[in-house]
C-alpha positions in Angstrom: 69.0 -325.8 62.5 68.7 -322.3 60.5 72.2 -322.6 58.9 71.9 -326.0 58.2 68.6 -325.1 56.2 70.3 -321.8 54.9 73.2 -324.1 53.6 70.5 -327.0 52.4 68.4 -324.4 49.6 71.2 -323.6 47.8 72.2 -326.9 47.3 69.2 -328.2 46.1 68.6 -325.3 43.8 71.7 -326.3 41.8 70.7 -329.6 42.0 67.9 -328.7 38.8 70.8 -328.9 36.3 72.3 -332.1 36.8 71.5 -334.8 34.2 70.6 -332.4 31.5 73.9 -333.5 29.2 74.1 -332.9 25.7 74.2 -336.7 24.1 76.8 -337.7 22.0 74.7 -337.6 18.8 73.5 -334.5 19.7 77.3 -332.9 19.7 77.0 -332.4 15.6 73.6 -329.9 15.9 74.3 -326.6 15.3 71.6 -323.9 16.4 70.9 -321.2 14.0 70.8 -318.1 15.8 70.4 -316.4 12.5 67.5 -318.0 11.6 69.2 -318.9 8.3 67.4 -322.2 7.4 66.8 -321.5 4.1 68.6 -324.5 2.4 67.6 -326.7 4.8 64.8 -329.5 4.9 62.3 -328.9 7.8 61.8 -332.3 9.4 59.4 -330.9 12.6 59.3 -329.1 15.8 60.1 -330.0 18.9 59.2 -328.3 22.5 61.3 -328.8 25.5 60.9 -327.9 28.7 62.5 -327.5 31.9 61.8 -326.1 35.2 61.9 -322.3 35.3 61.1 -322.1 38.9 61.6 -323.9 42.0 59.0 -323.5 44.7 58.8 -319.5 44.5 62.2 -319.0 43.3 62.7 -318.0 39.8 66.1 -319.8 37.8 68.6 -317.9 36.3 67.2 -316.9 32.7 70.3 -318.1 31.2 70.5 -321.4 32.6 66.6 -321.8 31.7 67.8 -320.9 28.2 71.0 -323.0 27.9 69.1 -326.1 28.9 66.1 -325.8 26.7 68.8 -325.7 23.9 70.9 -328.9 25.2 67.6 -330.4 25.0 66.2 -329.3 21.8 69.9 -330.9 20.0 69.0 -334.1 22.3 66.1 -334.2 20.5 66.6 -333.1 17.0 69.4 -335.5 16.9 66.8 -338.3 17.4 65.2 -337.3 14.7 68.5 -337.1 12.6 68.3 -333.5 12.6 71.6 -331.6 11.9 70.3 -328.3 12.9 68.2 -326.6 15.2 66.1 -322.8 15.0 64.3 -321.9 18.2 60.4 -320.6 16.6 60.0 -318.4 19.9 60.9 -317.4 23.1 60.8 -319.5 25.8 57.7 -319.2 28.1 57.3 -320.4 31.6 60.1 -322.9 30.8 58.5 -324.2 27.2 60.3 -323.3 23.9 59.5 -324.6 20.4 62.5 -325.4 17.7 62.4 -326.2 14.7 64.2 -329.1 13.4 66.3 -329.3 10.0 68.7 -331.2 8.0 70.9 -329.2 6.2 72.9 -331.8 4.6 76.7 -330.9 4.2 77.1 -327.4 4.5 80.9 -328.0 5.4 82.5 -329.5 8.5 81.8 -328.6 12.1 84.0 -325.9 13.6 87.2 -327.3 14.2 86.8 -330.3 11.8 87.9 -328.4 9.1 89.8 -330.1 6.1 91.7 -326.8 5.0 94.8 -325.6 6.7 95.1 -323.8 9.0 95.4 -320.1 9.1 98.7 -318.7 9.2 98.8 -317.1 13.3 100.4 -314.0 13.0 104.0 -312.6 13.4 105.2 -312.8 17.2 105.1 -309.5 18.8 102.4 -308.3 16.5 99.1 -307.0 18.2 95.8 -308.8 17.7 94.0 -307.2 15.2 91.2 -305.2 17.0 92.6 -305.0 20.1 91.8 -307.9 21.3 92.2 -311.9 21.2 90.1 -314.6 20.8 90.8 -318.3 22.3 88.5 -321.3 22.1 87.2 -323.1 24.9 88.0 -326.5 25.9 85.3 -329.2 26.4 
């Protein structure tokens, strides 16, 4: 009975992510993690929250974090927000964003209308040391 419970609490402590998806809509919000809204047109905050705890288990901070954010573009994208600026840190899994529109500050990443850059020379070394590669979806 012990392992089955020791097997069971990990299961259902994963289990507080599913259905938190970013919507469709919600795919063209960008956060700004700068803070930068200063071209933008406030149109309200929103607060999300999540569970940050489950019975007297904290969640991973991160998780919290990531979810509050999927939320936040849920919502802003309701309110035909195209950007999102979280006003604080979350708190016992609350966090207020501000909602903007920013109106056409150029395409999306990866959307772009301009070429391409030119990759460099086979055999040459990544500048910096090091190479970047974008996720897939």
């Amino acid at each position: 009975m012990r392992k089955i419970l020791v097997l069971f609490v990990p299961v259902v402590l994963s289990a507080c992510t599913w259905g938190i998806k970013l919507d469709d809509d919600a795919r063209s919000v960008r956060t700004a993690w700068n803070g930068d809204v200063s071209s933008c047109q406030e149109l309200g905050k929103v607060t999300v929250q999540v569970m940050n705890r489950v019975g007297p288990v904290d969640r991973n901070d991160l998780k919290v974090r990531d979810e509050l954010e999927v939320l936040a573009r849920n919502e802003a994208a309701k309110m035909h927000a195209d950007t999102i600026k979280p006003l604080s840190e979350p708190s016992e899994g609350s966090q207020p964003w501000g909602a903007y529109t920013c109106g056409a500050r150029g395409p999306a990443p990866g959307r772009s209308n301009a070429p391409a850059p030119t990759p460099p020379p086979s055999g040459a070394a990544p500048q910096g040391g090091f190479e970047t590669v974008p996720l897939k979806n």
